[in-house]
N, C-alpha and C positions, 0 to 999 in steps of 0.2 A: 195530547195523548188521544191516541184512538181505542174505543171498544166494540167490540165484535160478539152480540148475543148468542152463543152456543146449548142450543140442547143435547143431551145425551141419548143417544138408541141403542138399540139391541146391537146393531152394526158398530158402532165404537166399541164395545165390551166382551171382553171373554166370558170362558160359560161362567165363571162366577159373579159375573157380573160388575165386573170393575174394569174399566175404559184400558183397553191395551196402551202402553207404551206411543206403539208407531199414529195412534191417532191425535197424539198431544200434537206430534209436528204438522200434522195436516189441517188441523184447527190452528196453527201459531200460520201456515204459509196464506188461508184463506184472510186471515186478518192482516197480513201485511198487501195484500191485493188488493184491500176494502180500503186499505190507509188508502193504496196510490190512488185509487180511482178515487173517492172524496178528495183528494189533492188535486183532481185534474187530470190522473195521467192512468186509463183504463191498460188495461193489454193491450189491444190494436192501438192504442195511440204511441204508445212506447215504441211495439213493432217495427209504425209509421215511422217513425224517429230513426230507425236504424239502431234500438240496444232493446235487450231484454235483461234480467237479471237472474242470477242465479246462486242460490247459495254456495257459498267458498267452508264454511265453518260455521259450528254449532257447538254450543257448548248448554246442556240442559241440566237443570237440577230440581229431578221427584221430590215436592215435601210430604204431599197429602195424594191419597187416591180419590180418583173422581168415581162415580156411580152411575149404573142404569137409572136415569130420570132426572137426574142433575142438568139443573139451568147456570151454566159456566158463562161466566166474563174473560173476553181475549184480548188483553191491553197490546199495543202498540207504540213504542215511541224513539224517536230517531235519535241515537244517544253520539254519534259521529258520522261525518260526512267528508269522503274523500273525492280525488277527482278521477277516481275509477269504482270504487265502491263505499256502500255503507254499514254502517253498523247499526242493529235495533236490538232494544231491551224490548223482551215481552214476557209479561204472567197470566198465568192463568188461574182465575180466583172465583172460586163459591162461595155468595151472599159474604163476600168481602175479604174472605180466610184465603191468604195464598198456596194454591195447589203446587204450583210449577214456577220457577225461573226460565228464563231463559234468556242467550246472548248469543244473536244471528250475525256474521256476515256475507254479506251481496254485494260479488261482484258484477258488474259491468261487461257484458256482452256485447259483440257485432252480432245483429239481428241476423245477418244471412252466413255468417262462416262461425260463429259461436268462439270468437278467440277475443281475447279481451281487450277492452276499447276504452277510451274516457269516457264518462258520461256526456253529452251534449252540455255545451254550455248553460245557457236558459233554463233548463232540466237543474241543474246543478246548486244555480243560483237560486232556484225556488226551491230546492227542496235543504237545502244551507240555512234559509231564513227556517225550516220548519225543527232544527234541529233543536234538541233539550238534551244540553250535557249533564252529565254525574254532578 
């Protein structure tokens, strides 16, 4: 499992000062970027590769509201691995209390026509061994 340190600003939050909705997903997609690259596989390397990935489905479930000044934890972890796309669990937790579920999947891109590809072999088999099923 990967975690992704997130603080909270005025720019995440409405005027009440509770973290908008659409910025949960923007902290969930940065920590799944952080995963690949700690795995090895930045953006331009993927690019290089010829796929990109994209989310296909999302499914999110609000427990708790985050706050202006909150130091958020953005878990990561590869719950299934196909030979076109993946699937990740990720929460988002303050000082350990879970805020957010959530259940992503990524599909599998051709890097220059955006229409859907296998993953690359070698891509696949490493990231297979990183998987942690239910």
């Amino acid at each position: 499992m990967y975690t992704l340190p997130v603080r909270i600003y005025w720019e995440d939050t409405d005027a009440g000062g509770v973290v908008y909705h659409a910025r949960y997903v923007a902290f969930m997609e940065r920590a799944r970027s952080e995963w690949m690259r700690a795995n090895g596989h930045g953006q331009s390397s993927l690019q290089d590769a010829g796929v990109v990935f994209a989310v296909r489905a999302m499914t999110l479930d609000f427990l708790r509201p985050a706050r202006l000044d909150d130091a958020l934890d953005v878990s990561v972890s590869l719950a299934e691995c196909r030979g076109a796309s993946l699937v990740f669990r990720q929460e988002i937790l303050r000082d350990g209390e879970r805020l957010l579920a959530a259940t992503v999947r990524i599909a599998a891109l051709d890097a220059g026509t955006f229409r859907p590809r296998p993953i690359p072999s070698a891509l696949l088999a490493q990231l297979a061994s990183l998987q942690i099923p239910e």
